[in-house]
PyMOL commands that place a pseudoatom at each C-alpha (Angstrom):
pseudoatom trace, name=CA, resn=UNK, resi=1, chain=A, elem=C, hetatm=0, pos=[89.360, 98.065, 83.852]
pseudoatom trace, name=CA, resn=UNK, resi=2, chain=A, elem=C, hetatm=0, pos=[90.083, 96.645, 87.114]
pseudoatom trace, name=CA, resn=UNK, resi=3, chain=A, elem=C, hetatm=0, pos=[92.326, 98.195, 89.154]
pseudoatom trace, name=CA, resn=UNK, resi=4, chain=A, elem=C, hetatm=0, pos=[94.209, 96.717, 92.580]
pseudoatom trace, name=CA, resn=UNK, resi=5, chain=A, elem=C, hetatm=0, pos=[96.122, 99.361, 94.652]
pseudoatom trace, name=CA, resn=UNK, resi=6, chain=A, elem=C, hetatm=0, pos=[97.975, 98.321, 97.513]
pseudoatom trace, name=CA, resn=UNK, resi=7, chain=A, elem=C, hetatm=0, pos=[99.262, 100.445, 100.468]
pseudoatom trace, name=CA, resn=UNK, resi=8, chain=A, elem=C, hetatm=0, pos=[100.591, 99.998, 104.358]
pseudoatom trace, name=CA, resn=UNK, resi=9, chain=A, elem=C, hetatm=0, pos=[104.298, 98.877, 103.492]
pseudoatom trace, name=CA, resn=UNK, resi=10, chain=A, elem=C, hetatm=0, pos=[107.083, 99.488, 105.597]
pseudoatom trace, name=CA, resn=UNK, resi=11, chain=A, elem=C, hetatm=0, pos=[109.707, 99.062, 108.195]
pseudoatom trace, name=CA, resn=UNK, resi=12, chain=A, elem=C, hetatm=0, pos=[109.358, 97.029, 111.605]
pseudoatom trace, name=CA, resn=UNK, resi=13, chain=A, elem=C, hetatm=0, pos=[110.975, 95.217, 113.985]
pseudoatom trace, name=CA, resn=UNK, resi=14, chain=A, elem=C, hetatm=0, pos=[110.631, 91.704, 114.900]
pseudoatom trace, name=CA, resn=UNK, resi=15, chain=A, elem=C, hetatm=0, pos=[107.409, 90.596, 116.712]
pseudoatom trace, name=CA, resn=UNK, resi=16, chain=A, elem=C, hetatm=0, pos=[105.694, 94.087, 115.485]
pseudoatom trace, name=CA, resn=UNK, resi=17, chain=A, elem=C, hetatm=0, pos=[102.529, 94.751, 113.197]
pseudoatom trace, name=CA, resn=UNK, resi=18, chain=A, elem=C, hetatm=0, pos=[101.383, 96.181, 110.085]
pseudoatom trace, name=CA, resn=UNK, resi=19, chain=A, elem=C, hetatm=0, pos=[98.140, 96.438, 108.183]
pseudoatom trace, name=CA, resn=UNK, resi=20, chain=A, elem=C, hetatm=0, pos=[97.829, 96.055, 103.941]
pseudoatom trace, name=CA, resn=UNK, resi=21, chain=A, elem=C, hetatm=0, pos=[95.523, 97.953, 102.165]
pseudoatom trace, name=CA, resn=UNK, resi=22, chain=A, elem=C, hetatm=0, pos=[94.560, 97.157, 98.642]
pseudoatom trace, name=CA, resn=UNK, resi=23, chain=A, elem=C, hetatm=0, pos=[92.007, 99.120, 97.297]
pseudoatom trace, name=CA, resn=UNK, resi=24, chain=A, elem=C, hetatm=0, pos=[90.117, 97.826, 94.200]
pseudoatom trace, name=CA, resn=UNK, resi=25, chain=A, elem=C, hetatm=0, pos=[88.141, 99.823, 91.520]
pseudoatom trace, name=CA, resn=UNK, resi=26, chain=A, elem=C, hetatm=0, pos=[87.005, 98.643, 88.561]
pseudoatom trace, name=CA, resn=UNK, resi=27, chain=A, elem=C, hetatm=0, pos=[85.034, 95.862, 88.574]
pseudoatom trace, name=CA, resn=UNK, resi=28, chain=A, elem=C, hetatm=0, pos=[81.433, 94.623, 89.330]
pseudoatom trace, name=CA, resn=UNK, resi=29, chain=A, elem=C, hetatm=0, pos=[81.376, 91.499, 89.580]
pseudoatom trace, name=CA, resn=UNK, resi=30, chain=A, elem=C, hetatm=0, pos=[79.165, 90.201, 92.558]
pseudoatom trace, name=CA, resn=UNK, resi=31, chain=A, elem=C, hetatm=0, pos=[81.445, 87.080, 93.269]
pseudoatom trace, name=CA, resn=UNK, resi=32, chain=A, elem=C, hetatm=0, pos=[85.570, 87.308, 93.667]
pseudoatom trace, name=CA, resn=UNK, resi=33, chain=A, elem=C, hetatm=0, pos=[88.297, 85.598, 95.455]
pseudoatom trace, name=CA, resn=UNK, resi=34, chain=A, elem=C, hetatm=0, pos=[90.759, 87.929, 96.332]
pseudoatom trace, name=CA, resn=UNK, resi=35, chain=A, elem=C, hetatm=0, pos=[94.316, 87.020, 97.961]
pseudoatom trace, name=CA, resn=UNK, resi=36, chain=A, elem=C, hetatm=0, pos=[97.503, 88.365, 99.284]
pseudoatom trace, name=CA, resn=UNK, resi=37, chain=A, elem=C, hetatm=0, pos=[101.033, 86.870, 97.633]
pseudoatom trace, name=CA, resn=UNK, resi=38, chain=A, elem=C, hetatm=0, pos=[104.377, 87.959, 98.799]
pseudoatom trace, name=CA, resn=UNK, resi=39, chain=A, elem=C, hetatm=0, pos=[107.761, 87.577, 96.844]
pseudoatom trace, name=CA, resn=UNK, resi=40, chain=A, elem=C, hetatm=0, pos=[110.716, 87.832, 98.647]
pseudoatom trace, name=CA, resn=UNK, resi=41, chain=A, elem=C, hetatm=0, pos=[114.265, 88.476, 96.109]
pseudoatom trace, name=CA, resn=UNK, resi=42, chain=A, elem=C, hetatm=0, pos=[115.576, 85.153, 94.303]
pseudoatom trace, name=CA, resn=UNK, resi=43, chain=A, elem=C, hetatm=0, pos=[112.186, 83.163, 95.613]
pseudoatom trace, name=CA, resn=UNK, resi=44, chain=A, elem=C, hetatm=0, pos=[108.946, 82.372, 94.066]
pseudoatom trace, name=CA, resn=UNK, resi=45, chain=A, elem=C, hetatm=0, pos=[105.599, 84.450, 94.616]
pseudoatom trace, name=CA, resn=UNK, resi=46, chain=A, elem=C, hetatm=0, pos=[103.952, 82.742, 97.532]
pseudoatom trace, name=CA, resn=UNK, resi=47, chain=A, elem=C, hetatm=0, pos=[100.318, 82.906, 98.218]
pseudoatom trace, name=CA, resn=UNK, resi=48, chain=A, elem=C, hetatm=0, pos=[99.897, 83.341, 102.194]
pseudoatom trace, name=CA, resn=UNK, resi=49, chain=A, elem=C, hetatm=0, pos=[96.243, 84.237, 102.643]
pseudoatom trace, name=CA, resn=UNK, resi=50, chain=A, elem=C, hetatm=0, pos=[92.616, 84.635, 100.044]
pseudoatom trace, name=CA, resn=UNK, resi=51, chain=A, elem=C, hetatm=0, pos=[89.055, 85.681, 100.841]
pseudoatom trace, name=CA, resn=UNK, resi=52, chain=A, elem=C, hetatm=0, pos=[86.102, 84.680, 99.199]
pseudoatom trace, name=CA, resn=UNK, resi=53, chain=A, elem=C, hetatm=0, pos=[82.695, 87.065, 98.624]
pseudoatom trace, name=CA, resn=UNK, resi=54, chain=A, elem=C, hetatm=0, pos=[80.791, 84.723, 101.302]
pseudoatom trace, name=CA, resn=UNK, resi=55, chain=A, elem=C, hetatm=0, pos=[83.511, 85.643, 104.064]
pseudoatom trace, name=CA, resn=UNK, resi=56, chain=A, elem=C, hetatm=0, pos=[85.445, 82.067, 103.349]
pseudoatom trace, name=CA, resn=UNK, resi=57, chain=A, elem=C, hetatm=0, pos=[89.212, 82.745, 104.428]
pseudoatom trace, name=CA, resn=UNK, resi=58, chain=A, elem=C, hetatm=0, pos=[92.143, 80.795, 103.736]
pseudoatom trace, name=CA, resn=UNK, resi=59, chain=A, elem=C, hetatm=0, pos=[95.659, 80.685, 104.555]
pseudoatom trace, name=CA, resn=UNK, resi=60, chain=A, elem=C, hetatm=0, pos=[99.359, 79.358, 104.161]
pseudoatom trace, name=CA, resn=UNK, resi=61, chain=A, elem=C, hetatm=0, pos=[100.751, 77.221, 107.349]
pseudoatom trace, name=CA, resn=UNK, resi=62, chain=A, elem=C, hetatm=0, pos=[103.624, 79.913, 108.007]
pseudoatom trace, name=CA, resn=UNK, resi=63, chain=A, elem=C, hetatm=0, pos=[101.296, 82.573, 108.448]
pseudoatom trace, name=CA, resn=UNK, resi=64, chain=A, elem=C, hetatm=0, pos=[98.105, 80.978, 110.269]
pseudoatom trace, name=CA, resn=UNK, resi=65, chain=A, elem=C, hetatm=0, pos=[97.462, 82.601, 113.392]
pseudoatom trace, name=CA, resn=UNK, resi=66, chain=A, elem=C, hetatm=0, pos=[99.108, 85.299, 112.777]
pseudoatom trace, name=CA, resn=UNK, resi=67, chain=A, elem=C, hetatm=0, pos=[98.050, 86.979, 109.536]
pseudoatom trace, name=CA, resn=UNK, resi=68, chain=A, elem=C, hetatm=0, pos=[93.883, 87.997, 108.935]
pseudoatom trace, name=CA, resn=UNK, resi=69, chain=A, elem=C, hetatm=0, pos=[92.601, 89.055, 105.542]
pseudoatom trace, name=CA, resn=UNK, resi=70, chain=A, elem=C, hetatm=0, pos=[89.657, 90.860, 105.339]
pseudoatom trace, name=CA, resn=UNK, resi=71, chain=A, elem=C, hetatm=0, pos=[87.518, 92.810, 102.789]
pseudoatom trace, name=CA, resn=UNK, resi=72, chain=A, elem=C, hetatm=0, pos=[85.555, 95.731, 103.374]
pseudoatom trace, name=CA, resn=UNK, resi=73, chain=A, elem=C, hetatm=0, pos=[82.262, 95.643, 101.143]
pseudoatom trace, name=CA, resn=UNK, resi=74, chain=A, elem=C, hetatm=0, pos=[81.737, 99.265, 101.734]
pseudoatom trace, name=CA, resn=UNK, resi=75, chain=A, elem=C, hetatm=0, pos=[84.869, 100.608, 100.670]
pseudoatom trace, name=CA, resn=UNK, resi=76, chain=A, elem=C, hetatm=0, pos=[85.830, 98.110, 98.023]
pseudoatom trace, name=CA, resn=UNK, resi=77, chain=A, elem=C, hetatm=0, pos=[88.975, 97.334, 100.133]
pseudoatom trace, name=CA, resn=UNK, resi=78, chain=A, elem=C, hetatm=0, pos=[90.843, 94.159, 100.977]
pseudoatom trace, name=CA, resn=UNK, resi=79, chain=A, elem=C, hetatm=0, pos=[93.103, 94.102, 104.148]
pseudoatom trace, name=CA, resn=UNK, resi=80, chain=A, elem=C, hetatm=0, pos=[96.169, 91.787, 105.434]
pseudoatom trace, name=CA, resn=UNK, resi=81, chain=A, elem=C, hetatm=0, pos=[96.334, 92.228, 109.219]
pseudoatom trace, name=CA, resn=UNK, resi=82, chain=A, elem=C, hetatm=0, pos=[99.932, 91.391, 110.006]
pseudoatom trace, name=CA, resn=UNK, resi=83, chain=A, elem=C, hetatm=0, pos=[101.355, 90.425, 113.790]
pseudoatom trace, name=CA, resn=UNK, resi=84, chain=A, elem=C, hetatm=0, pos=[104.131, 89.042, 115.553]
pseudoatom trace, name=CA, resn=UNK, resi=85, chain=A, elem=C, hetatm=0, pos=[105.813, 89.682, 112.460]
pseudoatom trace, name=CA, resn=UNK, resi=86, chain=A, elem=C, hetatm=0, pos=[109.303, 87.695, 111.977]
pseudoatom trace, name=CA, resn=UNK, resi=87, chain=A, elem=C, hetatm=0, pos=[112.410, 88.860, 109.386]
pseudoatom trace, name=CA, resn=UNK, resi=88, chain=A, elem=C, hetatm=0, pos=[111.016, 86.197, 107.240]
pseudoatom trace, name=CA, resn=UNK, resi=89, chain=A, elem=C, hetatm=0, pos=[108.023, 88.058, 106.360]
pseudoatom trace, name=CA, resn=UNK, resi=90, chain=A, elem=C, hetatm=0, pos=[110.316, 90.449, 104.364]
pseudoatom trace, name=CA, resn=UNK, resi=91, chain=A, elem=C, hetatm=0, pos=[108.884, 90.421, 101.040]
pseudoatom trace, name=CA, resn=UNK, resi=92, chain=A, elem=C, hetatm=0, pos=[107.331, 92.728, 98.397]
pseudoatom trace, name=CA, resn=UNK, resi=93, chain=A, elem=C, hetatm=0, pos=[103.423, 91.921, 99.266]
pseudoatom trace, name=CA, resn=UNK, resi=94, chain=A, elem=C, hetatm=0, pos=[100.783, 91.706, 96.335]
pseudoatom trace, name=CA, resn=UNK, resi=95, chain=A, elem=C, hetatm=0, pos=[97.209, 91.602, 96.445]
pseudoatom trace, name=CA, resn=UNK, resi=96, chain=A, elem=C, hetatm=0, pos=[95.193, 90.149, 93.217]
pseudoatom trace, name=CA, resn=UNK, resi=97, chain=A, elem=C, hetatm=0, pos=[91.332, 89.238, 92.250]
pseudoatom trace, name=CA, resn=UNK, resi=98, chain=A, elem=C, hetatm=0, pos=[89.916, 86.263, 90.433]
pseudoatom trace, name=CA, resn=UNK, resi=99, chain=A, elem=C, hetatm=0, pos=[86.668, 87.981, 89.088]
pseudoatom trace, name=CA, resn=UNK, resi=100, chain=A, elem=C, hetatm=0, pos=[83.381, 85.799, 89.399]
pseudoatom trace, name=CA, resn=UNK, resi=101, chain=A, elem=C, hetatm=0, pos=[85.507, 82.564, 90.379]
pseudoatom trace, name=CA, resn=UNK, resi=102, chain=A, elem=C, hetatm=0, pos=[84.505, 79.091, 89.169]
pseudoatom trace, name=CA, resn=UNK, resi=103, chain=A, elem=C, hetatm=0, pos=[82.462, 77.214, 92.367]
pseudoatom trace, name=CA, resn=UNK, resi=104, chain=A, elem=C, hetatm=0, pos=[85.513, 74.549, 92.765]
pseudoatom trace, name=CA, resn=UNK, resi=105, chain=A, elem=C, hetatm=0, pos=[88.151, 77.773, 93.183]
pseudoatom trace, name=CA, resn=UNK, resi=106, chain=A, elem=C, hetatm=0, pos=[85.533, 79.488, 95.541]
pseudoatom trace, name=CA, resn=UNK, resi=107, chain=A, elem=C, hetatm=0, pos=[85.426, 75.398, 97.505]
pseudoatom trace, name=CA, resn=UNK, resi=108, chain=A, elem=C, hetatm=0, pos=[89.040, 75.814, 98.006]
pseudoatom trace, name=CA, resn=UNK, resi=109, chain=A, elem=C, hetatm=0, pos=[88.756, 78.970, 100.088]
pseudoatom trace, name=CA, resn=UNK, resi=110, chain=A, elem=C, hetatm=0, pos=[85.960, 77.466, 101.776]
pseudoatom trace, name=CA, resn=UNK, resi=111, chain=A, elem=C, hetatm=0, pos=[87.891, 74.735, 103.197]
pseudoatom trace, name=CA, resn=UNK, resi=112, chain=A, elem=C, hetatm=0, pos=[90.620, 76.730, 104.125]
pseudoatom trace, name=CA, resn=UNK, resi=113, chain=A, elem=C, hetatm=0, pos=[92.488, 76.468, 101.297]
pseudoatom trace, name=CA, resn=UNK, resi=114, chain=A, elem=C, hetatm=0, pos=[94.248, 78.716, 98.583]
pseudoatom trace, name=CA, resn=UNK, resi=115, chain=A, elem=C, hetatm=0, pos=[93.516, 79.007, 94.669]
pseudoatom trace, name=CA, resn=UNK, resi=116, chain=A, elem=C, hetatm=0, pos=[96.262, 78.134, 92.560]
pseudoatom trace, name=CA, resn=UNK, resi=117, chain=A, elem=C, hetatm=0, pos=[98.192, 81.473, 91.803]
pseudoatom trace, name=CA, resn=UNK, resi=118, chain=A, elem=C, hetatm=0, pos=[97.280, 80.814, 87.729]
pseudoatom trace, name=CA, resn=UNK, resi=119, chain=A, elem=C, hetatm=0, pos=[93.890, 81.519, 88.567]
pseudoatom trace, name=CA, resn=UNK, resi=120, chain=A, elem=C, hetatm=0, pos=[94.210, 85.170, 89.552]
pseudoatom trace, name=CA, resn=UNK, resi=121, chain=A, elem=C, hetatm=0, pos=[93.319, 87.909, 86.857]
pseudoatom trace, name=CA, resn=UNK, resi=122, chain=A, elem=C, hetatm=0, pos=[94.070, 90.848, 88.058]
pseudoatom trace, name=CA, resn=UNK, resi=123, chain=A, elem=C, hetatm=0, pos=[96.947, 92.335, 90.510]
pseudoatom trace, name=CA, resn=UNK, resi=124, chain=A, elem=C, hetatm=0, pos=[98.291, 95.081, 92.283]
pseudoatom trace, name=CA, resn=UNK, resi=125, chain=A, elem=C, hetatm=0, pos=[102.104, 96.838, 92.007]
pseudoatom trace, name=CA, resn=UNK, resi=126, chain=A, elem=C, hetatm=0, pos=[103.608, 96.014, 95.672]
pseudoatom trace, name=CA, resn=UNK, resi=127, chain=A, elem=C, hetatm=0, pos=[103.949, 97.370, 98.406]
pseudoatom trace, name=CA, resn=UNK, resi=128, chain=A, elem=C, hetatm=0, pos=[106.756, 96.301, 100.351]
pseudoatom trace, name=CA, resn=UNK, resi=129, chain=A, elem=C, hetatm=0, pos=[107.353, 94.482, 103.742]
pseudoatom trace, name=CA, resn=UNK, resi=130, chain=A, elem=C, hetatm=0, pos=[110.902, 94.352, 105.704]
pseudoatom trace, name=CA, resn=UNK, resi=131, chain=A, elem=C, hetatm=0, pos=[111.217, 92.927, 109.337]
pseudoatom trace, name=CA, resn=UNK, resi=132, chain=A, elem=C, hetatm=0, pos=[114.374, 93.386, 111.318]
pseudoatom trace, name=CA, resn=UNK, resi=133, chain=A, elem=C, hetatm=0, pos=[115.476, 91.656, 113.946]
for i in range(1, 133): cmd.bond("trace and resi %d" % i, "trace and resi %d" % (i + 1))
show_as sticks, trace
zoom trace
């Protein structure tokens, strides 16, 4: 069963960084798209950044330049570099996996782009974000 753990939450000011962990287990599957989501209270999940197995990386406008995902083949981890963090980054932050993605869902990510968040399988608990100013 595949299982998405996500660590690295926490407190910071305004303009400071933090670096998500999700750790995945559970699955074999030699192709994925994986992405990052963040919900912040009385809004919508929001998809800011996905990887693709090839490397591919996409993000959302508001975070671009500022925000890197990353996975780690050897240790079956997926990462969300976070700088110049703002108070609108507060959020609970997700991490999910689409499993052996269909080729037009792996084209989005290689343009740049993000899968829709229907597509995603699997996902992790939260770990949350909060930026003060």
């Amino acid at each position: 069963q595949v299982q998405l753990m996500e660590s690295g939450g926490g407190s910071v000011q305004a303009g400071g960084s933090l670096r998500l962990s999700c750790a995945a287990s559970g699955y074999t599957a030699s192709t994925f798209c994986m992405g990052w989501f963040r919900q912040a209270p009385g809004k919508e999940r929001e998809e800011v950044a996905a990887v693709d197995s090839d490397g591919s990386t996409g993000y959302t406008d508001s975070v671009k330049g500022r925000f890197t995902i990353s996975f780690d083949n050897a240790k079956n981890t997926l990462y969300l570099q976070m700088s110049s963090l703002k108070p609108e980054d507060t959020a609970m932050y997700y991490c999910a996996v689409v499993p052996n993605p269909r080729d037009d869902i792996r084209g989005l990510v290689t343009m740049g782009w993000l899968p829709p968040l229907y597509e995603y399988n699997y996902w992790g608990q939260g770990t949350q974000v909060t930026v003060s100013s």
